[in-house]
mmCIF file of the N, C-alpha and C atoms, coordinates in Angstrom:
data_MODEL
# 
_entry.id   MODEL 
# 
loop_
_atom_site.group_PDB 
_atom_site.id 
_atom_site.type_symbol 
_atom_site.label_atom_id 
_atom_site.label_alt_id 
_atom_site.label_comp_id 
_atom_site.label_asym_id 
_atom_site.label_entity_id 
_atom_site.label_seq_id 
_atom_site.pdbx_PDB_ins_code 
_atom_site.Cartn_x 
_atom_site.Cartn_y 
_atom_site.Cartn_z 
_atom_site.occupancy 
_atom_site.B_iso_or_equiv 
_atom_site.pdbx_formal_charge 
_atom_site.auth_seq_id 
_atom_site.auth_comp_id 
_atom_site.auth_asym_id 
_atom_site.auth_atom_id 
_atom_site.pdbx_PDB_model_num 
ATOM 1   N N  . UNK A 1 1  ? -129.926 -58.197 41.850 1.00 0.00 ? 1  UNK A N  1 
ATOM 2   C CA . UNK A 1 1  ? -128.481 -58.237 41.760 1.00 0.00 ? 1  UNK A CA 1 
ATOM 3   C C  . UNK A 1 1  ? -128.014 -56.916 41.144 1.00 0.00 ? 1  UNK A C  1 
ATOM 4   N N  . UNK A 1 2  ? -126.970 -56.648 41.628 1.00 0.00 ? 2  UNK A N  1 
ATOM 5   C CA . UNK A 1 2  ? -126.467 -54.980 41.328 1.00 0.00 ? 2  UNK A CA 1 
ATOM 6   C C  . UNK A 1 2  ? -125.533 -55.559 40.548 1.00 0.00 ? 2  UNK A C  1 
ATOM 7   N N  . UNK A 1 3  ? -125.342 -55.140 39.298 1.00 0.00 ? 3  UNK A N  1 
ATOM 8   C CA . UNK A 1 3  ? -124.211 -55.283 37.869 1.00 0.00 ? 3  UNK A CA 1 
ATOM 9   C C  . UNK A 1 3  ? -123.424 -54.089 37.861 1.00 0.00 ? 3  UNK A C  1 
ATOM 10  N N  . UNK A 1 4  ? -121.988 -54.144 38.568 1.00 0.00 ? 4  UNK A N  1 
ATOM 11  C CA . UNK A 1 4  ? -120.934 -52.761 37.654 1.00 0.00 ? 4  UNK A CA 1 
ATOM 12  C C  . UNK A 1 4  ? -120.054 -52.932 36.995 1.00 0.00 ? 4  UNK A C  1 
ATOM 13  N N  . UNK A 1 5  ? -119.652 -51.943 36.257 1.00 0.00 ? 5  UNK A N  1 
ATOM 14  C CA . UNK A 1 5  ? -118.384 -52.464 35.525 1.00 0.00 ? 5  UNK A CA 1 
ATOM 15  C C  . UNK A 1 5  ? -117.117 -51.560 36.322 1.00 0.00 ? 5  UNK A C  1 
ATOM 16  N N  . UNK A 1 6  ? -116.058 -52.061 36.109 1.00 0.00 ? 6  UNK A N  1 
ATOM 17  C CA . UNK A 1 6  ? -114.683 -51.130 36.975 1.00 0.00 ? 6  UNK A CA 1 
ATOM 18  C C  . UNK A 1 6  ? -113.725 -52.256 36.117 1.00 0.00 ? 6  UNK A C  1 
ATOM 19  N N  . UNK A 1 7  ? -112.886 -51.191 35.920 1.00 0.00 ? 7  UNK A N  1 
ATOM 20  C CA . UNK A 1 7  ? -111.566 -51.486 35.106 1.00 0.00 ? 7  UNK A CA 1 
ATOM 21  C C  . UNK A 1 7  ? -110.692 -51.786 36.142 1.00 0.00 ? 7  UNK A C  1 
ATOM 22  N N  . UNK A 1 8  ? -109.341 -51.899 35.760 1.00 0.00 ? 8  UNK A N  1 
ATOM 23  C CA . UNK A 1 8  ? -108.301 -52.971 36.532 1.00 0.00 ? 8  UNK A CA 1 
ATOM 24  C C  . UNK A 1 8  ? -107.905 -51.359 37.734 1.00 0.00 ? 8  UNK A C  1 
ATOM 25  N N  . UNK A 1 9  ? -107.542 -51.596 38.663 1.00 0.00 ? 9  UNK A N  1 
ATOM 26  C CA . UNK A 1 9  ? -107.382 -50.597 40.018 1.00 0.00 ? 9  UNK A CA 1 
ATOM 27  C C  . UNK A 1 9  ? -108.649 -50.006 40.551 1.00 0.00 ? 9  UNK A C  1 
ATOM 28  N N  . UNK A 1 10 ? -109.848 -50.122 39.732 1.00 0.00 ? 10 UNK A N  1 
ATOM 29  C CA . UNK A 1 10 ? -111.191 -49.180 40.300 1.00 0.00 ? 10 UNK A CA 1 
ATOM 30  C C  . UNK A 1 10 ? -111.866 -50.401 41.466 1.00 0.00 ? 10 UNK A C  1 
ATOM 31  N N  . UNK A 1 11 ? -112.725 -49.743 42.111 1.00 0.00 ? 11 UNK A N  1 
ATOM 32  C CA . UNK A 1 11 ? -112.869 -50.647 43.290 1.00 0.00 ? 11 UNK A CA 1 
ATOM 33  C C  . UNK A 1 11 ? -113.893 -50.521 43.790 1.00 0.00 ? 11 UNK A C  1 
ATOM 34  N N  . UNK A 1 12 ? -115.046 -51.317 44.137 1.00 0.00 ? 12 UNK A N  1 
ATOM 35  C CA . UNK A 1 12 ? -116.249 -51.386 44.788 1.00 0.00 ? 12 UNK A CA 1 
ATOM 36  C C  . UNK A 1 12 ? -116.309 -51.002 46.126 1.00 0.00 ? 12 UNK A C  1 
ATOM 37  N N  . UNK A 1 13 ? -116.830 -50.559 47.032 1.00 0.00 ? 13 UNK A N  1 
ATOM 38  C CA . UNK A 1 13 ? -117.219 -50.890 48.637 1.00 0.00 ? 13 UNK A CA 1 
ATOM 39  C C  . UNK A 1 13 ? -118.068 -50.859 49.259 1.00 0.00 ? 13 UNK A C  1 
ATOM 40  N N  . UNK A 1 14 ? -118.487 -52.123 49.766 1.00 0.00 ? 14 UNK A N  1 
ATOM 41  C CA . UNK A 1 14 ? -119.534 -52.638 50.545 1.00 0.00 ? 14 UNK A CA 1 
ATOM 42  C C  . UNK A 1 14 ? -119.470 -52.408 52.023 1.00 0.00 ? 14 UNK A C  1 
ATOM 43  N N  . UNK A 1 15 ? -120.253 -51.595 52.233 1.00 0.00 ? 15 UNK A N  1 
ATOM 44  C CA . UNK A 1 15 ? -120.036 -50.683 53.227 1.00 0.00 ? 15 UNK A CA 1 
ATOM 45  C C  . UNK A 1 15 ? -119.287 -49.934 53.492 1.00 0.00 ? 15 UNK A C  1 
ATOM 46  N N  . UNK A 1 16 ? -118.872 -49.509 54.822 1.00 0.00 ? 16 UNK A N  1 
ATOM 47  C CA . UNK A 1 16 ? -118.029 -48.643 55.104 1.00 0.00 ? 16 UNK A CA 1 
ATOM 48  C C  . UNK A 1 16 ? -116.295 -49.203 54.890 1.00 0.00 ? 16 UNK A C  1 
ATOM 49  N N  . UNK A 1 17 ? -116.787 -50.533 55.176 1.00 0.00 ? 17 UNK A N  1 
ATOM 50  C CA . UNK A 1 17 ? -115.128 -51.012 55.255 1.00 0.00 ? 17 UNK A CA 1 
ATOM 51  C C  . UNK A 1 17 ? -115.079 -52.678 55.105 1.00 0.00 ? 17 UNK A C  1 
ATOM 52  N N  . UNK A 1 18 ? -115.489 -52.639 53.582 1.00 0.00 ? 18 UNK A N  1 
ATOM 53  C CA . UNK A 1 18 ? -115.173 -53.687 52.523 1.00 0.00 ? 18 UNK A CA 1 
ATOM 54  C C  . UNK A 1 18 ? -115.125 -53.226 51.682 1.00 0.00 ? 18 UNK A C  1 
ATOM 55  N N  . UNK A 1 19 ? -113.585 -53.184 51.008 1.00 0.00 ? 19 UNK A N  1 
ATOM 56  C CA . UNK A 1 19 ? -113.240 -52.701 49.581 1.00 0.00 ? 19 UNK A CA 1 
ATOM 57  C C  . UNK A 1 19 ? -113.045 -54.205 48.577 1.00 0.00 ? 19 UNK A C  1 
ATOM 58  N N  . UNK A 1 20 ? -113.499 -54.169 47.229 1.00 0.00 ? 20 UNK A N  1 
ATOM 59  C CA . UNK A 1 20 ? -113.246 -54.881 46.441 1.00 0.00 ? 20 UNK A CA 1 
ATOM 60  C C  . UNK A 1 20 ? -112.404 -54.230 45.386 1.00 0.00 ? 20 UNK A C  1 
ATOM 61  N N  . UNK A 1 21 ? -111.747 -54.515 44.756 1.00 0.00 ? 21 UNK A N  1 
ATOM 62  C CA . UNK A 1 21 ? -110.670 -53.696 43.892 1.00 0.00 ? 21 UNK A CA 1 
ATOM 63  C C  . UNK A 1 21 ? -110.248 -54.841 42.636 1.00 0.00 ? 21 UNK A C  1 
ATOM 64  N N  . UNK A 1 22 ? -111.159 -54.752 41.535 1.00 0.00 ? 22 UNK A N  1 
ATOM 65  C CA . UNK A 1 22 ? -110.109 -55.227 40.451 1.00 0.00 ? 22 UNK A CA 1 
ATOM 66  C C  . UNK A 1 22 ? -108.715 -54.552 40.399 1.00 0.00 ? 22 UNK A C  1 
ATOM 67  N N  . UNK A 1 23 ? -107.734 -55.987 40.446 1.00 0.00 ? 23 UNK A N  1 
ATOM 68  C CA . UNK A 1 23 ? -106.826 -56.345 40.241 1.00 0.00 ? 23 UNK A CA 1 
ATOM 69  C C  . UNK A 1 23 ? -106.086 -56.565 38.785 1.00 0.00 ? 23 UNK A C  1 
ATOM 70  N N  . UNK A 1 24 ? -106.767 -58.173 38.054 1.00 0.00 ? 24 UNK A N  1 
ATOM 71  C CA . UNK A 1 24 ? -106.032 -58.240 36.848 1.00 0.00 ? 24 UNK A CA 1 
ATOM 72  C C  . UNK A 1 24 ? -107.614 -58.637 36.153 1.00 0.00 ? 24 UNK A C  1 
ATOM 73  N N  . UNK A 1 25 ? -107.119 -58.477 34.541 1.00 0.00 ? 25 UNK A N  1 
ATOM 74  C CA . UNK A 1 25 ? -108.184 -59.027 33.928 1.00 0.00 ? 25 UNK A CA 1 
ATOM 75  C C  . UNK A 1 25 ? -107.536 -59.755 33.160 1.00 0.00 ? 25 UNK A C  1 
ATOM 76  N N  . UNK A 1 26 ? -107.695 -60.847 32.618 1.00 0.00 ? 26 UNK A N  1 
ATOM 77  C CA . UNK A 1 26 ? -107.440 -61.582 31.548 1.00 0.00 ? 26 UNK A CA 1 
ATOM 78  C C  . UNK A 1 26 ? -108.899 -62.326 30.974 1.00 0.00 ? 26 UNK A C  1 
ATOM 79  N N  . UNK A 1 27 ? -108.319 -63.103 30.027 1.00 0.00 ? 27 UNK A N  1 
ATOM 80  C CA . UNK A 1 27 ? -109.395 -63.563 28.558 1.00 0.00 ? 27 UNK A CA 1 
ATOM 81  C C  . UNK A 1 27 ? -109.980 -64.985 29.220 1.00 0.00 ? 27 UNK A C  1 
ATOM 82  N N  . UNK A 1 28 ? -109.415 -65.293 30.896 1.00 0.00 ? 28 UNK A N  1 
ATOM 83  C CA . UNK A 1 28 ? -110.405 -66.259 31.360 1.00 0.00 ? 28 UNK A CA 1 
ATOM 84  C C  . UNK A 1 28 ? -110.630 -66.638 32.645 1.00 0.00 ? 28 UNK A C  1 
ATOM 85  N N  . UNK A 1 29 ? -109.721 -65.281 33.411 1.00 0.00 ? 29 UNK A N  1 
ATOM 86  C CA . UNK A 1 29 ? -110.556 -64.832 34.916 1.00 0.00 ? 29 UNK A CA 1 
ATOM 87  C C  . UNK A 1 29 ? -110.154 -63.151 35.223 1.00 0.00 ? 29 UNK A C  1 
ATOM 88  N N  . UNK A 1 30 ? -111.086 -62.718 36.275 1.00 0.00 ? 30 UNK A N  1 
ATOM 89  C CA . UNK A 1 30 ? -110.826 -61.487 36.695 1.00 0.00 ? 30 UNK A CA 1 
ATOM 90  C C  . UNK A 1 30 ? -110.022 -61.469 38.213 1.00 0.00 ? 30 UNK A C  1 
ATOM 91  N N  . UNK A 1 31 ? -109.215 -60.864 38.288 1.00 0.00 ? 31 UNK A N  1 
ATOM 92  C CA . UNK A 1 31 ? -108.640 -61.192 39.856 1.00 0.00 ? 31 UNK A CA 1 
ATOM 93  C C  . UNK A 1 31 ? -108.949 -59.926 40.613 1.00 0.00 ? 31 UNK A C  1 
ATOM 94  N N  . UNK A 1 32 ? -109.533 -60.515 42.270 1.00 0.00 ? 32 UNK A N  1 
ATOM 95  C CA . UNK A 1 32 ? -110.146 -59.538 42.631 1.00 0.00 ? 32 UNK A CA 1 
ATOM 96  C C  . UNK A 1 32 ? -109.256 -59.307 44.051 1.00 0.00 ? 32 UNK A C  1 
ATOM 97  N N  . UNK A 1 33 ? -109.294 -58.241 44.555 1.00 0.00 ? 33 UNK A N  1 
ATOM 98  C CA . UNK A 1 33 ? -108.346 -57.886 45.993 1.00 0.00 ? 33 UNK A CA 1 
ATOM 99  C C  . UNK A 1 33 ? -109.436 -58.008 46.305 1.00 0.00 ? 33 UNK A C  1 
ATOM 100 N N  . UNK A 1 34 ? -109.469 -58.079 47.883 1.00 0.00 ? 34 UNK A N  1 
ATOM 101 C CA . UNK A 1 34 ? -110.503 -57.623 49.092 1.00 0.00 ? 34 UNK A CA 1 
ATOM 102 C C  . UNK A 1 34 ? -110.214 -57.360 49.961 1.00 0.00 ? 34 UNK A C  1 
ATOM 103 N N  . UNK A 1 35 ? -110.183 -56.424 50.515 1.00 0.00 ? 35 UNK A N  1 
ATOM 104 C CA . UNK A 1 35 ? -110.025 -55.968 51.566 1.00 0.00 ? 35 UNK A CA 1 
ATOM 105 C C  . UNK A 1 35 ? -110.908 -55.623 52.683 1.00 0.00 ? 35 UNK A C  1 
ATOM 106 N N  . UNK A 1 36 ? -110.978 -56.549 54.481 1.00 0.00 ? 36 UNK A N  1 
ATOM 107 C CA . UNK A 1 36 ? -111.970 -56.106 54.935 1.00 0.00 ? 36 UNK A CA 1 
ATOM 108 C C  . UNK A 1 36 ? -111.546 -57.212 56.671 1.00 0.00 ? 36 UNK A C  1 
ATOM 109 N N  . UNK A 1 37 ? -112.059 -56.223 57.685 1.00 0.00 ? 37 UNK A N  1 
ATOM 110 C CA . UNK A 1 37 ? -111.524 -56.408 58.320 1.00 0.00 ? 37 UNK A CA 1 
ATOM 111 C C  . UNK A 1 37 ? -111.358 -58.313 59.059 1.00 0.00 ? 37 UNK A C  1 
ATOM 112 N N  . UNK A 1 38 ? -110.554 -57.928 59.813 1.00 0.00 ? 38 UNK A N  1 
ATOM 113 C CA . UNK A 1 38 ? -110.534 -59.529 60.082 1.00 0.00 ? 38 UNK A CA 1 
ATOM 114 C C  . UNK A 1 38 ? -111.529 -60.211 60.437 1.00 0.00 ? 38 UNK A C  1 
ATOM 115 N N  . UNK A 1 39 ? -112.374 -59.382 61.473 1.00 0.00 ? 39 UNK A N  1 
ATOM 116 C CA . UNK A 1 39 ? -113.540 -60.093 61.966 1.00 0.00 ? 39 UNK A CA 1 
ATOM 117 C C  . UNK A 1 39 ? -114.364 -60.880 60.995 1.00 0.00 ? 39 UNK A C  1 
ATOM 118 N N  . UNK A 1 40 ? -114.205 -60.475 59.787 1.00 0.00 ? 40 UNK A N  1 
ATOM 119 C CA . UNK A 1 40 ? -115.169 -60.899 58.520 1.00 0.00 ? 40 UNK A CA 1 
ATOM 120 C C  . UNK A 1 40 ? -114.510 -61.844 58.195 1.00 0.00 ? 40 UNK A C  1 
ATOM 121 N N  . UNK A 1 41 ? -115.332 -63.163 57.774 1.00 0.00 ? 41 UNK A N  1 
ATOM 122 C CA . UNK A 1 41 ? -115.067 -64.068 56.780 1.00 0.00 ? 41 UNK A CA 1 
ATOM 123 C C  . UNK A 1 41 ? -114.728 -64.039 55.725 1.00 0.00 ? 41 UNK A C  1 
ATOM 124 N N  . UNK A 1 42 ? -113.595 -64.138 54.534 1.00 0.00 ? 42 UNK A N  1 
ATOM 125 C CA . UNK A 1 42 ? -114.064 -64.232 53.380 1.00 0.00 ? 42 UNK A CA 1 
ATOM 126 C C  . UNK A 1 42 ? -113.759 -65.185 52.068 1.00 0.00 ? 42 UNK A C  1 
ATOM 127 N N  . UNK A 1 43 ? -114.571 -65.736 51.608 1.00 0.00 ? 43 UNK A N  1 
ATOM 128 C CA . UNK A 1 43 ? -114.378 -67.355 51.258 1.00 0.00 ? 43 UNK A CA 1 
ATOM 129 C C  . UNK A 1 43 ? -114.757 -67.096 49.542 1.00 0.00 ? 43 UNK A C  1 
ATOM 130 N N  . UNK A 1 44 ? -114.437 -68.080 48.872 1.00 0.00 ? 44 UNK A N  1 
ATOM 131 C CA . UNK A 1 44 ? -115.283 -68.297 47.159 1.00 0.00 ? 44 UNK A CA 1 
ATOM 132 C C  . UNK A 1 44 ? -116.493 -69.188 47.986 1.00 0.00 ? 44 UNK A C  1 
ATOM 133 N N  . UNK A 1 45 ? -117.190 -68.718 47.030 1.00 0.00 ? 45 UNK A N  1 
ATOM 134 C CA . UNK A 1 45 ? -118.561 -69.548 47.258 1.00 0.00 ? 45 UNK A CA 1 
ATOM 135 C C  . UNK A 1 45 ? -118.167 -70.917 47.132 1.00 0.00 ? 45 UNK A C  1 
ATOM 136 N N  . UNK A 1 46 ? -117.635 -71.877 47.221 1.00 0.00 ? 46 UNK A N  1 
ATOM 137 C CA . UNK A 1 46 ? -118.007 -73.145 47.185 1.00 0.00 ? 46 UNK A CA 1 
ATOM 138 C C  . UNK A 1 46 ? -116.827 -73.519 47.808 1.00 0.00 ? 46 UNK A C  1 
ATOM 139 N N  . UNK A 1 47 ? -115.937 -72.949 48.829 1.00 0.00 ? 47 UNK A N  1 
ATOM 140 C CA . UNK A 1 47 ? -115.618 -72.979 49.920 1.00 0.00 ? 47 UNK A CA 1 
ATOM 141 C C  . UNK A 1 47 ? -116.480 -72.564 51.030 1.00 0.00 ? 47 UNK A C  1 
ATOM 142 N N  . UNK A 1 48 ? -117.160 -71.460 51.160 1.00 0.00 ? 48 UNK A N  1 
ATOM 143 C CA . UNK A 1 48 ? -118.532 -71.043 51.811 1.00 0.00 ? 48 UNK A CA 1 
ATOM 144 C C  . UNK A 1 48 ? -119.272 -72.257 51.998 1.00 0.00 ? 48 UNK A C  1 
ATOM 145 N N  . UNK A 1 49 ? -119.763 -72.797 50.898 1.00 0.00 ? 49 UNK A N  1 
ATOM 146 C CA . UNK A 1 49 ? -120.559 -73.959 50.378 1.00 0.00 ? 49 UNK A CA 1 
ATOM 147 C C  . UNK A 1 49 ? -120.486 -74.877 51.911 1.00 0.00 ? 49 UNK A C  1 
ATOM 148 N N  . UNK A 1 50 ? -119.589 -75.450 51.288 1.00 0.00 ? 50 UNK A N  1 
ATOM 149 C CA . UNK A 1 50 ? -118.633 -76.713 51.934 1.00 0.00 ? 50 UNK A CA 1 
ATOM 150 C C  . UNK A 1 50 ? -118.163 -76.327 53.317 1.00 0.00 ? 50 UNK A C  1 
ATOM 151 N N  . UNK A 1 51 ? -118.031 -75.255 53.758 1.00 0.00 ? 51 UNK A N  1 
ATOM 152 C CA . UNK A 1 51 ? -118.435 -74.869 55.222 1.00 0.00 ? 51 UNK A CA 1 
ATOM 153 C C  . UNK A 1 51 ? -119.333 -75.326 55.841 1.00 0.00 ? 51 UNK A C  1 
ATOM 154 N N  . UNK A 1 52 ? -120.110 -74.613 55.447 1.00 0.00 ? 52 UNK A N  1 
ATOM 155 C CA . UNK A 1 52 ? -122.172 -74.414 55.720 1.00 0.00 ? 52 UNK A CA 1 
ATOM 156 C C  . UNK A 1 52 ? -122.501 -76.047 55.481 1.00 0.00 ? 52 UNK A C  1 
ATOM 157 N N  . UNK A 1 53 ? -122.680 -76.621 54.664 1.00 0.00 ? 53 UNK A N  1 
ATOM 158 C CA . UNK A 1 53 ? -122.751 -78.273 54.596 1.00 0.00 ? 53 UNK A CA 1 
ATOM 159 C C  . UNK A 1 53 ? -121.766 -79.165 55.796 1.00 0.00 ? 53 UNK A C  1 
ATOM 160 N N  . UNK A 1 54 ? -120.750 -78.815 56.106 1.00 0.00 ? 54 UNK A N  1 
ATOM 161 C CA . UNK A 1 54 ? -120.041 -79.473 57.263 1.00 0.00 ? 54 UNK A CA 1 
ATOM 162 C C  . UNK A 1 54 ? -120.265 -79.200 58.406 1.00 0.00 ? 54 UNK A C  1 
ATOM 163 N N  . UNK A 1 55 ? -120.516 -77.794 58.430 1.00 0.00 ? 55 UNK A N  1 
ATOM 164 C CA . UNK A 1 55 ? -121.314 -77.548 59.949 1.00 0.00 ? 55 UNK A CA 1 
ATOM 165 C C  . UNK A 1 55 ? -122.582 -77.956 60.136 1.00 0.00 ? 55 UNK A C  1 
ATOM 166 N N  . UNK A 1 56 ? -123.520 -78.482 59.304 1.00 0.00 ? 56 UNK A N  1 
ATOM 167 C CA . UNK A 1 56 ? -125.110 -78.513 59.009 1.00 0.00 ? 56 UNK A CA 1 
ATOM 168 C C  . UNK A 1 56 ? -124.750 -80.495 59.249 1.00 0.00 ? 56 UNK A C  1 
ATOM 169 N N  . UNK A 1 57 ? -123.966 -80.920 59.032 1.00 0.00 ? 57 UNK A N  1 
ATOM 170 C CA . UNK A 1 57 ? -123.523 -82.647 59.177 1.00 0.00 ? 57 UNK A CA 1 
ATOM 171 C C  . UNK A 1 57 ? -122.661 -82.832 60.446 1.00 0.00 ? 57 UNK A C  1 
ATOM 172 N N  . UNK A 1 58 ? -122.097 -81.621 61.324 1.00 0.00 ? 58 UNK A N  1 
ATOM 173 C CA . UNK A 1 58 ? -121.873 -81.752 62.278 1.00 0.00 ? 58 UNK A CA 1 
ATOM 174 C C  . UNK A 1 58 ? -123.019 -82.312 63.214 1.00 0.00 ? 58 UNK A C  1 
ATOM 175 N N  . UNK A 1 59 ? -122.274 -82.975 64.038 1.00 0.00 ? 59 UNK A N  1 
ATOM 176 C CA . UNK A 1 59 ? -123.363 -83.151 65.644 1.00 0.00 ? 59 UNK A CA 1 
ATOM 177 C C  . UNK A 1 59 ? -123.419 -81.878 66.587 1.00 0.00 ? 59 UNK A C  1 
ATOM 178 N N  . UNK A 1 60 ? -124.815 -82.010 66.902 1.00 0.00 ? 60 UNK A N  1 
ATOM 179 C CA . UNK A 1 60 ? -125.538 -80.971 67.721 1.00 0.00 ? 60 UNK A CA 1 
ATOM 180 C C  . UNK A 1 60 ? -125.253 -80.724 68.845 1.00 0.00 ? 60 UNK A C  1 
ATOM 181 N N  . UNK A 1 61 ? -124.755 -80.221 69.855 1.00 0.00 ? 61 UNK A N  1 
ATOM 182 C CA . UNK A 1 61 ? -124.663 -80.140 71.205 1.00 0.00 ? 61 UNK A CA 1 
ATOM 183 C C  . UNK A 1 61 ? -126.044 -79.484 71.526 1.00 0.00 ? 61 UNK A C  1 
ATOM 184 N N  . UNK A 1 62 ? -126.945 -80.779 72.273 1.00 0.00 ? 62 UNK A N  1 
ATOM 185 C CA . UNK A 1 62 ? -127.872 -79.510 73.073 1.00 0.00 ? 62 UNK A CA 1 
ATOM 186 C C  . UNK A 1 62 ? -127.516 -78.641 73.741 1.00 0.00 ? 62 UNK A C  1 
ATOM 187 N N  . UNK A 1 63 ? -128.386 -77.367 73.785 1.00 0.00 ? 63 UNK A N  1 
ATOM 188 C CA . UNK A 1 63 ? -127.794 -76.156 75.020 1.00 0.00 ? 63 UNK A CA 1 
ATOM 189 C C  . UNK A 1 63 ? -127.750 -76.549 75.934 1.00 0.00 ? 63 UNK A C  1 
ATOM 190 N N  . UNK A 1 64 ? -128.748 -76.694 76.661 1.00 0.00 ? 64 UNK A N  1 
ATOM 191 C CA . UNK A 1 64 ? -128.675 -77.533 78.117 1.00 0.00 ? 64 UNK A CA 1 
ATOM 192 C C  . UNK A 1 64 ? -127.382 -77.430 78.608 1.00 0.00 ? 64 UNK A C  1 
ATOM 193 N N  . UNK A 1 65 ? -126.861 -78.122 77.467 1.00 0.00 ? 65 UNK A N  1 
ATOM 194 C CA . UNK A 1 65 ? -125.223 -79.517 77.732 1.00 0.00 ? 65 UNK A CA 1 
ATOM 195 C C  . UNK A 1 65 ? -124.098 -78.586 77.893 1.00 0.00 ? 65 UNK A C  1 
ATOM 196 N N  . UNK A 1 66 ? -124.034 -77.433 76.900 1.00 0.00 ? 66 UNK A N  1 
ATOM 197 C CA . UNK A 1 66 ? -123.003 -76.281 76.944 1.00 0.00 ? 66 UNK A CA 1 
ATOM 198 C C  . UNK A 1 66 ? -123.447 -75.959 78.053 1.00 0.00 ? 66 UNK A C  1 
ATOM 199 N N  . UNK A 1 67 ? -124.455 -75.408 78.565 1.00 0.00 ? 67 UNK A N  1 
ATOM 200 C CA . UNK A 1 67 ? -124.957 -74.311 80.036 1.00 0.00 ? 67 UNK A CA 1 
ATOM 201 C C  . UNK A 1 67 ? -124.099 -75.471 80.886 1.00 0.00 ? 67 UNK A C  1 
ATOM 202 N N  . UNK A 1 68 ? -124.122 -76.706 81.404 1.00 0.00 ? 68 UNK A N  1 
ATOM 203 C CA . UNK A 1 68 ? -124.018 -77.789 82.436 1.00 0.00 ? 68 UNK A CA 1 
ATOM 204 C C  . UNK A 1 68 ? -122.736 -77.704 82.342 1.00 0.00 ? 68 UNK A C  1 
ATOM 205 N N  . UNK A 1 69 ? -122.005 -77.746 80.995 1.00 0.00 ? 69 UNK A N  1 
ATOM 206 C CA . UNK A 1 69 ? -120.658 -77.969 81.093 1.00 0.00 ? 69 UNK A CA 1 
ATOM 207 C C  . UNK A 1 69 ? -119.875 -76.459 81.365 1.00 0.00 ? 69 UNK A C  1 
ATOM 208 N N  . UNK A 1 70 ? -120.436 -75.276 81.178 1.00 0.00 ? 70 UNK A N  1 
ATOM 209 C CA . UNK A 1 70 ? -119.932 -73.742 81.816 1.00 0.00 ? 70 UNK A CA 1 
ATOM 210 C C  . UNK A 1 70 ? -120.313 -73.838 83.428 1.00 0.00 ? 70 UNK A C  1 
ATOM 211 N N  . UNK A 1 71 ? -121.135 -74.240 84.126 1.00 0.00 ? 71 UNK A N  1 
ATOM 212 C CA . UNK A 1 71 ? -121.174 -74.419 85.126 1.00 0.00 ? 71 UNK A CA 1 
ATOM 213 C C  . UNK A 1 71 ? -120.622 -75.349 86.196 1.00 0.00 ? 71 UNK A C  1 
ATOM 214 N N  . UNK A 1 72 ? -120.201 -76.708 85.566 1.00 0.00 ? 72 UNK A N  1 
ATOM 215 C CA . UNK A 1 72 ? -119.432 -77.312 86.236 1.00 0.00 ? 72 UNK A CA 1 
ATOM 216 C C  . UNK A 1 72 ? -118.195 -76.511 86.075 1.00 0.00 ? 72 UNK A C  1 
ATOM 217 N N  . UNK A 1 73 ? -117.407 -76.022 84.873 1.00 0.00 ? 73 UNK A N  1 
ATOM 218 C CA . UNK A 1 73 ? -116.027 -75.257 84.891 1.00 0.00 ? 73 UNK A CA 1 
ATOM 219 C C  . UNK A 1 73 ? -115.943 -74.171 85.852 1.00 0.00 ? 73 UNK A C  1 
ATOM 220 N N  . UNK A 1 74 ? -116.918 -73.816 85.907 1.00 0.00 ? 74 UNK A N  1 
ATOM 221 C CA . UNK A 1 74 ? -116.954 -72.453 87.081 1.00 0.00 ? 74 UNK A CA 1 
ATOM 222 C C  . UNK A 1 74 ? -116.999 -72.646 88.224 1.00 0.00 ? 74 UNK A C  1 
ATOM 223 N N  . UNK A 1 75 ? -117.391 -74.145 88.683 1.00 0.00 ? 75 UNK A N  1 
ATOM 224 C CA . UNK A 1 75 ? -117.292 -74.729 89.904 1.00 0.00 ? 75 UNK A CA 1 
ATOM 225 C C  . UNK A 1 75 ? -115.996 -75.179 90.682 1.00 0.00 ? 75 UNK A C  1 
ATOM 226 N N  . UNK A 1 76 ? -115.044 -75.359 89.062 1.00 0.00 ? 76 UNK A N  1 
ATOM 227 C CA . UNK A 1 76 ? -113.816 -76.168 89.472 1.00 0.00 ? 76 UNK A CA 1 
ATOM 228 C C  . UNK A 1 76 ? -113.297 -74.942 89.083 1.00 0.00 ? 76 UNK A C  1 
ATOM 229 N N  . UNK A 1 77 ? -113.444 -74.208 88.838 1.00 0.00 ? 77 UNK A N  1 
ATOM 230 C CA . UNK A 1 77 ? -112.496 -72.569 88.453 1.00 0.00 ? 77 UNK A CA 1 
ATOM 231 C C  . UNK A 1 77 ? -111.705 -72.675 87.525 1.00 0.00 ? 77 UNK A C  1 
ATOM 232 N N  . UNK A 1 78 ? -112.000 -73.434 86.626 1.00 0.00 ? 78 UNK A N  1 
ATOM 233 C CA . UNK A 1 78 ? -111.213 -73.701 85.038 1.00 0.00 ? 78 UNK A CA 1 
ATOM 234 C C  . UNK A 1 78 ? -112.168 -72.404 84.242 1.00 0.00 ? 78 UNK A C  1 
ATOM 235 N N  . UNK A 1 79 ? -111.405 -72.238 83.082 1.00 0.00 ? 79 UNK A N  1 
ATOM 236 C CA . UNK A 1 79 ? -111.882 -71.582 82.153 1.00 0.00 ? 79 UNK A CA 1 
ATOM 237 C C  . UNK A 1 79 ? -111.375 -72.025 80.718 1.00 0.00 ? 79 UNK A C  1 
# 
């Protein structure tokens, strides 16, 4: 685990184009900006969490079943 310190406006970036930027500090959270493009997810961990656990308790579609059901649509010329 990488530990830094940055005062309130200084700003991390993870990669080329994810900025993290303390925001505020107070005596019983730190508030953080992020900035990064849309394509990216970005969640608190235990929203993440609770993602990953709901998709993992979702039902499975075999492939098969997706391939059968793109091929009948392409038959009837739906998309």
């Amino acid at each position: 685990m990488l530990i830094l310190s940055r005062k309130i406006n200084e700003s991390i970036m993870v990669g080329e184009d994810i900025e993290i930027k303390v925001v505020d500090v107070s005596s019983r959270a730190i508030k953080l900006g992020i900035e990064a493009p849309k394509d990216i997810a970005v969640h608190r961990k235990e929203v993440f969490d609770a993602i990953k656990n709901e998709n993992l308790a979702s039902p499975q579609v075999p492939q098969e079943k997706v391939f059968s059901l793109l091929e009948y649509m392409k038959t009837k010329g739906e998309r």
